[in-house]
C-alpha positions as CSV (number, residue, x, y, z in Angstrom):
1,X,31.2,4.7,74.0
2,X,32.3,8.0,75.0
3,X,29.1,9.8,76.7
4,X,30.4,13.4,76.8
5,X,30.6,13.3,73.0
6,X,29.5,16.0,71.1
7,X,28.5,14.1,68.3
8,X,26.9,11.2,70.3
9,X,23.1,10.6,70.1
10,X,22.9,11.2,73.8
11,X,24.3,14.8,73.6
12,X,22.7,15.3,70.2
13,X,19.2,14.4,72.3
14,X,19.9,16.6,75.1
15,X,21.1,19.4,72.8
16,X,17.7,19.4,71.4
17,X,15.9,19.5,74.8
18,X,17.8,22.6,75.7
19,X,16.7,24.1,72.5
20,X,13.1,23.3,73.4
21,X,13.4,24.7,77.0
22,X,15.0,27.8,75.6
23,X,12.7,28.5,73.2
24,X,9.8,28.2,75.6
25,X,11.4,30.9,77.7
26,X,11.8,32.9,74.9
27,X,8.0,32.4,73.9
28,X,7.0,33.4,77.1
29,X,8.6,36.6,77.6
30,X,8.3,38.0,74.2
31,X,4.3,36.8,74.6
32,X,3.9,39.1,78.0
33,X,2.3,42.0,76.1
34,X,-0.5,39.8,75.3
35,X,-0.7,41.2,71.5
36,X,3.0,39.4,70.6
37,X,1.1,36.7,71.3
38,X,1.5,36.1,67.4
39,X,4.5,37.2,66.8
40,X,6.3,34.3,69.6
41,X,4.2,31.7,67.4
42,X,5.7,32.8,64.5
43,X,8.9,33.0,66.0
44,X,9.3,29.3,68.1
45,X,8.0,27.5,64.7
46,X,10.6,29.3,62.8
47,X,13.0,28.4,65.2
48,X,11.6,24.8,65.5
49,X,11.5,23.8,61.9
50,X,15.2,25.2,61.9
51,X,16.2,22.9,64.7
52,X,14.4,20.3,63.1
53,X,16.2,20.4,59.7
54,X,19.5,21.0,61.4
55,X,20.0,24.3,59.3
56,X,21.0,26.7,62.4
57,X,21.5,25.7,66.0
58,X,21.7,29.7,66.9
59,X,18.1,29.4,68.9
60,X,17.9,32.8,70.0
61,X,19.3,34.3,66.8
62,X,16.8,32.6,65.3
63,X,13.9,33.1,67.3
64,X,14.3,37.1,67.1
65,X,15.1,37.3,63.5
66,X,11.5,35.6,62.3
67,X,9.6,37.5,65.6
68,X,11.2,41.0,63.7
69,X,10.5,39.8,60.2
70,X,7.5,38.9,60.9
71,X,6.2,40.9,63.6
72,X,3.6,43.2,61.7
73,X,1.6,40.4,59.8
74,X,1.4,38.3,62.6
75,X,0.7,40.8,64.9
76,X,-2.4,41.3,62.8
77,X,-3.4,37.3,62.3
78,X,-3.2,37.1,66.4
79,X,-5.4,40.0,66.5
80,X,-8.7,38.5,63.7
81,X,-7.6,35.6,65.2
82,X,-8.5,36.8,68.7
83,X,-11.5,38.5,67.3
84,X,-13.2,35.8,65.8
85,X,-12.6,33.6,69.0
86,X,-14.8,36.4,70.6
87,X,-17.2,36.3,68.2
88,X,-17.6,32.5,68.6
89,X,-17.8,33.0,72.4
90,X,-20.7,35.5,71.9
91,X,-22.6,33.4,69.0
92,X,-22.0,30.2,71.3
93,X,-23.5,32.5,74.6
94,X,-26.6,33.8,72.1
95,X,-27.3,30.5,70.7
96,X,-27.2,28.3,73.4
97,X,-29.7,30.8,75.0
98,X,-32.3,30.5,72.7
99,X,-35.1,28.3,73.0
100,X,-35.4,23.9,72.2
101,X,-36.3,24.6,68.5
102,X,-34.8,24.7,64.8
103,X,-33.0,27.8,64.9
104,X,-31.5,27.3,67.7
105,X,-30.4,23.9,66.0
106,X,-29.5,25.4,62.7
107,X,-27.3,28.1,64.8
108,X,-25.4,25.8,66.5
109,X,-24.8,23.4,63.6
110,X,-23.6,26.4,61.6
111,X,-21.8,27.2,64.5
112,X,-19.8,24.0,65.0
113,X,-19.0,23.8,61.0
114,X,-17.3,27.4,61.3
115,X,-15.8,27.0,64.9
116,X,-14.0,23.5,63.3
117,X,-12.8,25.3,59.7
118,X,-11.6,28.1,62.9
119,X,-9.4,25.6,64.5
120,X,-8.0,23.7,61.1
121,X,-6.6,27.1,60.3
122,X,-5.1,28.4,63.5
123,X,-3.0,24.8,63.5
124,X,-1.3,25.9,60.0
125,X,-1.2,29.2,60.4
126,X,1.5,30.8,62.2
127,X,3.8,27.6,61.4
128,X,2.9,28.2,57.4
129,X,3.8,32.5,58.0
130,X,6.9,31.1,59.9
131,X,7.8,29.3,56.6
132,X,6.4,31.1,54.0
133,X,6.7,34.4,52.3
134,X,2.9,35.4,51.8
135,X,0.2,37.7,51.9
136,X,-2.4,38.3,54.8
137,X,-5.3,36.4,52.7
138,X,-3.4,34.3,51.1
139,X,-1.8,32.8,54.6
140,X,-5.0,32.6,56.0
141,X,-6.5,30.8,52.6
142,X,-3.8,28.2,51.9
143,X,-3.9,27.5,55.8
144,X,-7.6,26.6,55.6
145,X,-6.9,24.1,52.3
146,X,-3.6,22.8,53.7
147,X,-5.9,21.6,57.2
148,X,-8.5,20.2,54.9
149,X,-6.2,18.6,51.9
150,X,-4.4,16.8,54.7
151,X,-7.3,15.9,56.8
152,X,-5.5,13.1,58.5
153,X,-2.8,14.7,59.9
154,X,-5.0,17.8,61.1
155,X,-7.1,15.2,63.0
156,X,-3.5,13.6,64.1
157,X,-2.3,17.0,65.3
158,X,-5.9,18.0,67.1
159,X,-5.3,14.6,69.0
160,X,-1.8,15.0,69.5
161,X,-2.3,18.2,71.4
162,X,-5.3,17.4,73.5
163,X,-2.8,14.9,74.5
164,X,-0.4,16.9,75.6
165,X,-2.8,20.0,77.2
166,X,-4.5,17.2,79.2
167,X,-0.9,15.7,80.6
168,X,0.4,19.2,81.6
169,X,-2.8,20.2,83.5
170,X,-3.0,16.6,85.4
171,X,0.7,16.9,86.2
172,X,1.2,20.7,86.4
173,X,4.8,20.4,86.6
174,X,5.2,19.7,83.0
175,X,2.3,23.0,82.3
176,X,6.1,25.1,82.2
177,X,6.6,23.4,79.1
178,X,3.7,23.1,77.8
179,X,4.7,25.7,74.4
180,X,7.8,23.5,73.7
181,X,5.9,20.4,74.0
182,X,3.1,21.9,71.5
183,X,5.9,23.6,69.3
184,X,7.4,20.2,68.8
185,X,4.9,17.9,68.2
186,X,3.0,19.9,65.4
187,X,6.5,21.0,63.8
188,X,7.1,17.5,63.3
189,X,4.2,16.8,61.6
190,X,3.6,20.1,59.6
191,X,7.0,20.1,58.8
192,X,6.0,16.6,56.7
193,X,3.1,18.7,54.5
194,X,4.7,21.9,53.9
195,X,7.9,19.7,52.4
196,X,5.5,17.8,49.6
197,X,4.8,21.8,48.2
198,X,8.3,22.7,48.6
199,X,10.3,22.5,44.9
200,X,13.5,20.7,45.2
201,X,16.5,23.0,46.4
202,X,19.0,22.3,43.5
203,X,15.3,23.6,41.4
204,X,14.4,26.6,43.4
205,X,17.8,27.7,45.4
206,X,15.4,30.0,47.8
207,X,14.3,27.3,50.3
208,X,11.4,29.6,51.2
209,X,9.5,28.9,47.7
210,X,6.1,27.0,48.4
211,X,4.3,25.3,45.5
212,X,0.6,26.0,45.8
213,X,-1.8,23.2,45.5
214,X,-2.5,23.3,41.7
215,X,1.3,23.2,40.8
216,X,1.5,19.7,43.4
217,X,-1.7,18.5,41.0
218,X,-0.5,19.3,38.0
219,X,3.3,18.1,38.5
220,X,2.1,14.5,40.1
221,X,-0.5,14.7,36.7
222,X,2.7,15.1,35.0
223,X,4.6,11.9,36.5
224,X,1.1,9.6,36.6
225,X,1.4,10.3,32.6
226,X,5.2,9.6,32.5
227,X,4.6,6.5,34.3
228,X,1.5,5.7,32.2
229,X,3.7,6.3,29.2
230,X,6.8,4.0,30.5
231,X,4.2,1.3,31.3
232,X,2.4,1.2,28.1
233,X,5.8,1.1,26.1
234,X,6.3,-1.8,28.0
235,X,3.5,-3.6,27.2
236,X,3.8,-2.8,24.0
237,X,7.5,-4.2,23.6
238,X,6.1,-7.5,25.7
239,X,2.6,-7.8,22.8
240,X,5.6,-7.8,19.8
241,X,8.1,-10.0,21.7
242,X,4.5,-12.5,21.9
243,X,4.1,-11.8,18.0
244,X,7.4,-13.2,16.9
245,X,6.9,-16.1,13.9
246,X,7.8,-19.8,15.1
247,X,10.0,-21.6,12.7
248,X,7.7,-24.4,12.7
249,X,10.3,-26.4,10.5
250,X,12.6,-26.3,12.6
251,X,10.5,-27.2,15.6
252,X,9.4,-30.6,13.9
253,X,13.2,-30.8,13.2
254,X,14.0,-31.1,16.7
255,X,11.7,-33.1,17.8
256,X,12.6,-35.7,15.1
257,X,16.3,-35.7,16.3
């Protein structure tokens, strides 16, 4: 086996940990101002899913053709985004103050509920922007329902990545990495949900098209009747293949011989 193979799965691996390692620089630069913040997100899952699906292997072509793309509406996510995380630090800070009793209970259950619906969307968001052509609300709507339609793999993802925080700050060396580590794991698993609401590419040539959650019901109501259909013409072709006369005649005829 030749090692220095381009094609070989060794090289191919190693080609892909470069890619990670450059992308993390990248993120970390362009995240400096603070407010890019979103932007980089936006930017390292574009770049990610493309590594992923083998579509470009250009990283920093890629990376700074979503961050420009997609620079103003993610700009403005980062920023609610970093405005309701102040306003759960403050309700957490006011609540928590109060007194044993059941407003201070009622606050803090209200609290948790929106504090969790908070964190479903920030792990869809910038990846689903990255991917998708779509509006401010509507990113921050279809988000939300992707998190909560696919509760498993949100809870898979929230584990997955308090995995990963915890092993970079008990061995700090690996903290460097921390973005590429983060980027990878949840591209690999997002990248499985946003391709059940993408329409098949010989369909939809534009490979940014997303199906929303009604179109996914009503085509798999489509193919449950198709299949109802094919199964009860079956059935049927079995009950008049059971209806067929016997020749009774020619039963007793045989049995005579």
């Amino acid at each position: 086996m030749n090692f220095f193979n381009p094609e070989s799965k060794v090289m191919i691996f190693l080609g892909r940990i470069t890619d990670y390692l450059i992308l993390t620089l990248l993120w970390v630069i362009c995240s400096i101002p603070i407010f890019t913040i979103g932007a980089s997100t936006t930017a390292m899952f574009y770049t990610s899913f493309k590594i992923l699906d083998d579509e470009d292997s250009y990283v920093t072509r890629c990376f700074f053709k979503s961050f420009k793309e997609n620079f103003k509406q993610s700009t403005l996510l980062w920023l609610v985004a970093v405005a309701a995380l102040l306003f759960f630090i403050v309700d957490f800070q006011f609540y928590s103050q109060l007194e044993q009793g059941t407003m201070r209970f009622i606050g803090l259950v209200v609290f948790g509920f929106l504090l969790v619906l908070f964190a479903i969307t920030m792990l869809y968001l910038f990846p689903y922007v990255s991917r998708f052509h779509c509006t401010f609300k509507q990113s921050i709507k279809i988000s939300l329902l992707l998190g909560i339609r696919h509760l498993p793999t949100t809870i898979i993802l929230i584990v997955v990545d308090a995995v990963i925080i915890f092993a970079c700050l008990y061995y700090l060396v690996l903290f460097m990495f921390l973005p590429g580590f983060l980027c990878l794991a949840n591209s690999f698993l997002i990248r499985r949900v946003f391709k059940k609401y993408m329409p098949e590419k010989e369909e939809i040539p534009d490979d940014d098209s997303f199906l929303t959650i009604e179109e996914i019901e009503a085509r798999d109501a489509e193919l449950a009747e198709a299949e109802a259909a094919v199964a009860e013409a079956d059935d049927m072709d079995t009950e008049n293949s059971a209806d067929v006369p016997v020749d009774c005649d020619n039963e007793d005829s045989v049995e005579n011989e």
